[in-house]
C-alpha positions as CSV (number, residue, x, y, z in Angstrom):
1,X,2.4,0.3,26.2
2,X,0.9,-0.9,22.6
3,X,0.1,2.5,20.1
4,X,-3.6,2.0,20.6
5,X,-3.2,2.7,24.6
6,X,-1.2,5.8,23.7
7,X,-3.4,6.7,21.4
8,X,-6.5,6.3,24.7
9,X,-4.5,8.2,27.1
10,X,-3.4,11.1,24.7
11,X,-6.7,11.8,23.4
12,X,-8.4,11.3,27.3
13,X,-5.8,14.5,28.0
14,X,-6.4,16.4,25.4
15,X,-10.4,15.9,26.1
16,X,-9.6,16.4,29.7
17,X,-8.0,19.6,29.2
18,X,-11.1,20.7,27.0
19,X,-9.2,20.4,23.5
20,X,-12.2,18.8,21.6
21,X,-12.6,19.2,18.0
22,X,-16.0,21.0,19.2
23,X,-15.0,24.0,21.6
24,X,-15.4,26.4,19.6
25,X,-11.5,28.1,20.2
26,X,-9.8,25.6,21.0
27,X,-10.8,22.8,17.7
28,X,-8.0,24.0,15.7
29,X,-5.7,23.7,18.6
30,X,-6.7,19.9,18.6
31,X,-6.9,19.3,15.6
32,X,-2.6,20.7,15.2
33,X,-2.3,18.3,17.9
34,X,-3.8,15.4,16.2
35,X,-2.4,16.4,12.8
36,X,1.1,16.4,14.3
37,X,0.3,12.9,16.1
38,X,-0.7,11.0,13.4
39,X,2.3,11.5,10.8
40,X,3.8,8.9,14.1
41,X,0.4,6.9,13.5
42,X,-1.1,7.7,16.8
43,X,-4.1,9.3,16.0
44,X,-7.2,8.6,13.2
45,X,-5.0,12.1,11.5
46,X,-6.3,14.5,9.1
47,X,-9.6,13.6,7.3
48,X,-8.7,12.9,3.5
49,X,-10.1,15.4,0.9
50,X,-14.3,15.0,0.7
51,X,-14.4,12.2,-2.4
52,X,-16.3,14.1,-5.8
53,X,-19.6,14.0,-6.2
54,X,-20.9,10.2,-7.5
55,X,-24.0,9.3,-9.0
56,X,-26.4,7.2,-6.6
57,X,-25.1,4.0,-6.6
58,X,-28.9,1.3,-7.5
59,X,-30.3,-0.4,-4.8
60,X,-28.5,-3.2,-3.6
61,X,-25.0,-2.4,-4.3
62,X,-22.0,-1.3,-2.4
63,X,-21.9,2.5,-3.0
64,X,-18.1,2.8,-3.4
65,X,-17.5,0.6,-5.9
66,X,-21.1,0.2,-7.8
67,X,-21.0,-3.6,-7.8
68,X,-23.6,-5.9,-6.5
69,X,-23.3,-6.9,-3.1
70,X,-24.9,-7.0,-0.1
71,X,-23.4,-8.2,3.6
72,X,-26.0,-9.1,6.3
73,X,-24.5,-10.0,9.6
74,X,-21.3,-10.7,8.8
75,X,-21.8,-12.6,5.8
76,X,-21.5,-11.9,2.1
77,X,-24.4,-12.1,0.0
78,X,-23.6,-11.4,-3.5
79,X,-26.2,-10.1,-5.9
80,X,-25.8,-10.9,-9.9
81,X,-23.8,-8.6,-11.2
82,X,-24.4,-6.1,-14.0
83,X,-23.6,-7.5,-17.2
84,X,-20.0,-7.1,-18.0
85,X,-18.9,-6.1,-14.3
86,X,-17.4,-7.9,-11.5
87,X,-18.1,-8.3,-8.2
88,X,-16.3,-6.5,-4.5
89,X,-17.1,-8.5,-2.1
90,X,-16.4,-8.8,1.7
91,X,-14.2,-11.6,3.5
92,X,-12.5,-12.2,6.5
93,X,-9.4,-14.7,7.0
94,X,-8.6,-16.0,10.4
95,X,-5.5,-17.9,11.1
96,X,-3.0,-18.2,14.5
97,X,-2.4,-14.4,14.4
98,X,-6.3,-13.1,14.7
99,X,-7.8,-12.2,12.0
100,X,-8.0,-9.9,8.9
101,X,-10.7,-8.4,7.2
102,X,-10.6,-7.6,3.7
103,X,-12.5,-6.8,0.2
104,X,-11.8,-8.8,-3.1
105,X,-12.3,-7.4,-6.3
106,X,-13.2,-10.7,-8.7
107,X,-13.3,-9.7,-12.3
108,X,-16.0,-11.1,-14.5
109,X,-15.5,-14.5,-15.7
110,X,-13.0,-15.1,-13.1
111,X,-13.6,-18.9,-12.9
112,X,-13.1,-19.7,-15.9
113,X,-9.3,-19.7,-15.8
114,X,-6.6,-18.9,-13.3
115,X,-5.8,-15.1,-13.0
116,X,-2.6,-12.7,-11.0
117,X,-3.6,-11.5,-8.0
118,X,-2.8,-7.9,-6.6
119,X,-2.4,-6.8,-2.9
120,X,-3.3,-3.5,-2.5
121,X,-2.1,-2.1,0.8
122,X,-3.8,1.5,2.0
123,X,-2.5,4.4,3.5
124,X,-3.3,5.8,6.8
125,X,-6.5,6.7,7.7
126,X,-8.1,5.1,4.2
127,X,-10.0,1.7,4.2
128,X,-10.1,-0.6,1.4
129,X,-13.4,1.2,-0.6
130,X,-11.2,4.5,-0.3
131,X,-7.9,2.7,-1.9
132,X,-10.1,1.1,-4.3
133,X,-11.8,4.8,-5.3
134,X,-8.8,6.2,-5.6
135,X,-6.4,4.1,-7.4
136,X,-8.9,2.8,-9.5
137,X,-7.2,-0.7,-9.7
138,X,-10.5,-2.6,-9.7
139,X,-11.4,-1.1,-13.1
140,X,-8.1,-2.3,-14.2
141,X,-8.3,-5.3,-13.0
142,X,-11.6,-5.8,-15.4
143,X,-9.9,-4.9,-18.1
144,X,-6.7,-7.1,-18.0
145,X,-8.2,-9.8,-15.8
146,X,-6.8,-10.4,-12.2
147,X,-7.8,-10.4,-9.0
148,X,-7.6,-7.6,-6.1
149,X,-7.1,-7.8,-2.5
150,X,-7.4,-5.1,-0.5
151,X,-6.9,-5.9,3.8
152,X,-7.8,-3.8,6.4
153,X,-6.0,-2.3,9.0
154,X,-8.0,-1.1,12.2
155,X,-7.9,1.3,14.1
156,X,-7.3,-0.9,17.4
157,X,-4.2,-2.1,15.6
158,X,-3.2,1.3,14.4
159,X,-4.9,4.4,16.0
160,X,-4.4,6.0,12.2
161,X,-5.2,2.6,10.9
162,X,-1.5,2.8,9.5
163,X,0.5,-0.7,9.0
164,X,2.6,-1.0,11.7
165,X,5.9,-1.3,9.7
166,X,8.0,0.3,11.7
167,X,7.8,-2.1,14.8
168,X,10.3,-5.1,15.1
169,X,7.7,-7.4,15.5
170,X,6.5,-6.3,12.4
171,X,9.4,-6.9,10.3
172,X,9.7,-10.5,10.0
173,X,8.3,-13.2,8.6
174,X,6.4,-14.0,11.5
175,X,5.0,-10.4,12.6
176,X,1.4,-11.1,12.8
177,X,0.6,-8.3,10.0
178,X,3.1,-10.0,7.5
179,X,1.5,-13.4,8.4
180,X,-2.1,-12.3,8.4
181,X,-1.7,-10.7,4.6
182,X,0.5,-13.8,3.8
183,X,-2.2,-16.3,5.2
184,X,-4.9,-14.4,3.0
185,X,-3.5,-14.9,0.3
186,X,-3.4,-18.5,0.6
187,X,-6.8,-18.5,1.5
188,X,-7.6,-16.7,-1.6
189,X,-6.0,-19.3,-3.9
190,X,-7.8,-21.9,-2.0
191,X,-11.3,-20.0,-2.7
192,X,-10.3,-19.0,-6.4
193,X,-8.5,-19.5,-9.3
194,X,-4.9,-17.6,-8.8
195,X,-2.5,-17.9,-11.2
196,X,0.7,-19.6,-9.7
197,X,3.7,-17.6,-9.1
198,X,1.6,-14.3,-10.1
199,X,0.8,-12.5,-7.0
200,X,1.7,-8.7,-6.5
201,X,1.5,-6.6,-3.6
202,X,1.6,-2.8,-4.0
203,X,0.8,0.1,-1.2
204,X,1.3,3.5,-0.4
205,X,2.9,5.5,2.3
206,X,2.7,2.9,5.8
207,X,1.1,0.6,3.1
208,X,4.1,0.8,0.5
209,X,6.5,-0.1,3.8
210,X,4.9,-2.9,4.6
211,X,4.3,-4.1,0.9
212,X,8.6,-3.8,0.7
213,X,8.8,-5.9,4.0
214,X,6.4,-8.7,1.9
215,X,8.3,-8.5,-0.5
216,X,11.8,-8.7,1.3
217,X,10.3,-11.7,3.9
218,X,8.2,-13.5,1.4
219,X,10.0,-13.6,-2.2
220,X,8.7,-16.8,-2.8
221,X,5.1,-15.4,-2.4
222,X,5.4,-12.0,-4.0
223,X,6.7,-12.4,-7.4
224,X,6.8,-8.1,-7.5
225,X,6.7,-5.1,-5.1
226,X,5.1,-1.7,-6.0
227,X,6.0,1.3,-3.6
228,X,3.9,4.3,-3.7
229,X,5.6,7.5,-1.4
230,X,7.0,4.7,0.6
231,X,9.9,3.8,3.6
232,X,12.9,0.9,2.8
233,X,13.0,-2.0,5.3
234,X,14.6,-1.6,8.6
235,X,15.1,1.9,8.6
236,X,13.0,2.3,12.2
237,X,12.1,0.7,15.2
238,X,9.4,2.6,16.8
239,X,6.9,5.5,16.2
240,X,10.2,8.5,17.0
241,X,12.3,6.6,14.6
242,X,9.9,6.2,12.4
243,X,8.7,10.0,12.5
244,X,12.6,10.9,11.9
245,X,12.7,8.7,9.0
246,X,9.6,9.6,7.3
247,X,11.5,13.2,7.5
248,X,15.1,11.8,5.9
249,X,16.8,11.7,9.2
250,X,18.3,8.5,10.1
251,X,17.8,7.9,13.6
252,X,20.1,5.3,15.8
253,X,18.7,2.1,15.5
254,X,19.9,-1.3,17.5
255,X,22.8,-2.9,16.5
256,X,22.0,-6.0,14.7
257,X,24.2,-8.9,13.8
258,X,26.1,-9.1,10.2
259,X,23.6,-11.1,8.2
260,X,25.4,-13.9,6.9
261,X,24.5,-16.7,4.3
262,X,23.5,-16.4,1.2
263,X,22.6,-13.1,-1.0
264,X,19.1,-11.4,-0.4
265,X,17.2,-12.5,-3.0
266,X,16.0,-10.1,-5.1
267,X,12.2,-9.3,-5.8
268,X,11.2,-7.1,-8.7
269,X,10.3,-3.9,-7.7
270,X,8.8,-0.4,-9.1
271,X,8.7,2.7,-7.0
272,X,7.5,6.2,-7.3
273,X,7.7,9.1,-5.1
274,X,6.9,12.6,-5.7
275,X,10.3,14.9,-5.2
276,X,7.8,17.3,-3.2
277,X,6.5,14.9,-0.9
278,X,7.0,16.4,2.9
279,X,5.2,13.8,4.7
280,X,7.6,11.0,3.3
281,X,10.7,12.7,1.8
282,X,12.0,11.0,-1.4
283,X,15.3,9.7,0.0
284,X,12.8,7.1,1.4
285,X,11.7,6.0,-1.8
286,X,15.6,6.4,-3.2
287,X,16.5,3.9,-0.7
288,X,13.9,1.5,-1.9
289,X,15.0,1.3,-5.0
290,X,18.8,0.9,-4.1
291,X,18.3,-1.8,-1.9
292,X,16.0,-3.8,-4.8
293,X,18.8,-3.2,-7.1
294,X,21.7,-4.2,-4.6
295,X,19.7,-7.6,-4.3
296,X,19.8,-8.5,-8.4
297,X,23.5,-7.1,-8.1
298,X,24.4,-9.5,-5.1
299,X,22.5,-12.2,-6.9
300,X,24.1,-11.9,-10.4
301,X,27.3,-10.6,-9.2
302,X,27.3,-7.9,-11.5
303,X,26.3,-4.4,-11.8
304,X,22.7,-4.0,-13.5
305,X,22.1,-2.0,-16.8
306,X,20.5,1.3,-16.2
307,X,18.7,3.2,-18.6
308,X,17.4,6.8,-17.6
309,X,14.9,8.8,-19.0
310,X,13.1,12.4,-18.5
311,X,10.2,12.9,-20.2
312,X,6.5,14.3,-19.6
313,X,4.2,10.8,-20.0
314,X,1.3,10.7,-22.0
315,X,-0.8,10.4,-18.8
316,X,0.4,13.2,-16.7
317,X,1.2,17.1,-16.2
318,X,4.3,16.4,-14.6
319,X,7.7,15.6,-15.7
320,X,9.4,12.3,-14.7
321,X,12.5,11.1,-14.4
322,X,12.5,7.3,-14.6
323,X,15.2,4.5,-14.3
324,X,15.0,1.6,-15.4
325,X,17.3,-1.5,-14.1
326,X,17.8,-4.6,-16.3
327,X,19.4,-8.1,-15.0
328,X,21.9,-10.0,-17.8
329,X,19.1,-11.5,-19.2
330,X,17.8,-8.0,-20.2
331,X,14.7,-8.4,-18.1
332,X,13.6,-5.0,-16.2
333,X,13.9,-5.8,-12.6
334,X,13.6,-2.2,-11.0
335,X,12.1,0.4,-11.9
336,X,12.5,3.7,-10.3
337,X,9.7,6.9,-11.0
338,X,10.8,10.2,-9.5
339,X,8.0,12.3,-9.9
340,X,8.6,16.2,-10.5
341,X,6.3,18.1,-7.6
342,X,4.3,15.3,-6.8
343,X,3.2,15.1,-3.6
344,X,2.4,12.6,-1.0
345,X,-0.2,10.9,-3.1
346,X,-1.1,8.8,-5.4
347,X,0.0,9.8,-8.7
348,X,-2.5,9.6,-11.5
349,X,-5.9,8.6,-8.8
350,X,-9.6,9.7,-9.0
351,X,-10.8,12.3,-6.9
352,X,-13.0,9.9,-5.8
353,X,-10.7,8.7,-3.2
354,X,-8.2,10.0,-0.8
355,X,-4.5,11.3,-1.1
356,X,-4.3,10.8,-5.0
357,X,-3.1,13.4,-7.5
358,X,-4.9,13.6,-10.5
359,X,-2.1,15.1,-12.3
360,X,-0.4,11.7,-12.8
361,X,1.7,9.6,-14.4
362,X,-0.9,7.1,-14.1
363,X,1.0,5.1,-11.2
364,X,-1.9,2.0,-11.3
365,X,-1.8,1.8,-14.7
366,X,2.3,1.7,-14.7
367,X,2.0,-1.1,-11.8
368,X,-0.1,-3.8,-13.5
369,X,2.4,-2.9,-16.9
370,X,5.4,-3.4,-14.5
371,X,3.6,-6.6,-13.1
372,X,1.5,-8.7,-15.7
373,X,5.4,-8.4,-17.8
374,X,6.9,-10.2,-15.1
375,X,6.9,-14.5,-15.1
376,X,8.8,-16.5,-12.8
């Protein structure tokens, strides 16, 4: 049985047995039930904080992001935009897996040379406007010119419109969420200008797992990883070992053969996770960083150079501790952000959007530092 016909017959006995979010006594029963449910990605989950107030966005635009654009039956009609601004416009790629909707953030003058891309994968329950809101990487992206992609999961997929990054099938090269993501960003670079050898992908939460399992299947795609309150590769193989992961406990997985050729190659890689996060605990995001760093070692065949620092940044209220990882040639390959009573959000967001903590570091504006540095 696939997670979206557990997630029909769970909610058609909860209904059944009169535990609807509208009786009266028995919401707040439901809604426990649902909380608990979708931490596993089996339900649509909590609803995300209400977004702070915004100004009306001007006829004619798309009210999340307050660029010009209109879609009429499926198709994208994009109005001029405002002098200076860009444009967020809807797309959809279709290749031998299905298809993938998504929204692309194109920066103005984007044509008139080739730009990095980013892939911004969300979190459950959010959509790309949400991600965009709240990380804020499309003003960013104006002001240090690349692109943003931003896919979709739904909600047939995903009952909690989570990635699905704790399923086998998903782990691979050829699991049809890796391919669909991979596949649209070829279709990108066919559309638009992308800078060869300059495409990112960064998440957070189900979105940061799947963004490590790009990075892992497709270094010759993703020339760096960002991983936001995130999960390492491999560490589960269906919705209970996920939930025990997510929690730090490491549940027995399948026996799998001694991998054997040569070294993993390694993919640069920044990660942050809050120390007080208790939806993903930070082991999770430990782990990340030690296996990123175990691939330069097993590539190099020597230990990388670590510099560690604790300091309050410039852009937050919290204290960090951050460790940096450099290769032989003294380029920073890893870089690790542990960030003191943060939270399971995203550190440094807008209120505008969902799961973000305004308090900081400024996590987006740390990722396109950690990224635009980086050449191949």
């Amino acid at each position: 049985m696939n997670l979206h016909a557990i997630t029909e017959t769970i909610d058609r006995a909860l209904t059944a047995a009169g535990l609807t979010a509208e009786a009266p006594r028995l919401g707040s029963i439901r809604t426990t039930i649902d909380d608990a449910l979708a931490v596993a990605g089996l339900t649509p989950g909590p609803a995300p904080r209400a977004p702070a107030p915004a100004r009306p966005a001007p006829a004619g635009s798309d009210a999340a992001s307050g660029f010009s654009v209109i879609d009429t039956d499926g198709r994208t009609i994009e109005a001029p935009p405002r002098p200076g601004t860009g444009s967020f416009v809807k797309a959809r790629h279709t290749g031998a897996q299905g298809s993938l909707d998504y929204k692309l953030y194109l920066p103005a003058g984007h044509d008139e040379k080739p730009m990095p891309l980013i892939v911004m994968l969300h979190g459950c329950t959010q959509d790309p406007d949400d991600f965009a809101a709240g990380t804020r990487m499309n003003e960013l992206a104006e002001r240090h010119g690349f692109l943003v992609a931003y896919p979709e999961q739904t909600a047939r997929a995903n009952g909690a419109r989570c990635w699905n990054w704790f399923e086998p099938a998903q782990q691979g090269r050829d699991g049809r969420e890796p391919a669909l993501i991979a596949g649209m960003v070829g279709a990108i670079a066919e559309q638009h200008a992308v800078e060869p050898g300059r495409v990112f992908v960064a998440g957070l939460s189900a979105g940061a797992a799947m963004a490590v399992l790009l990075g892992r299947n497709h270094p010759e795609l993703f020339a760096g990883v960002a991983a936001h309150s995130g999960l390492p590769a491999g560490i589960a193989h269906d919705v209970p070992s996920a939930f025990a992961a997510m929690k730090g406990r490491r549940a027995k997985l399948p026996a799998t053969p001694t991998p054997r050729g040569p070294a993993r190659e390694g993919v640069p890689t920044i990660v942050f996770h809050g120390d007080a996060d208790t939806t993903v605990v930070i082991a999770n995001g430990k782990t990340i960083a030690r296996d990123a760093v175990a691939a330069f070692e097993g590539q190099q065949g020597a230990p990388l150079e670590r510099v560690l620092r604790v300091e309050t940044p410039a852009t937050a209220r919290r204290r960090c501790t951050t460790t940096e990882f450099a290769d032989e040639s003294g380029r920073t390959v890893v870089e690790e952000w542990v960030i003191h009573g943060g939270e399971h959000a995203w550190a440094g967001g807008s209120a505008a959007g969902s799961y973000t903590d305004v308090s900081g570091p400024d996590a987006s504006a740390e990722i396109v530092r950690f990224f635009l540095q980086l050449q191949r």
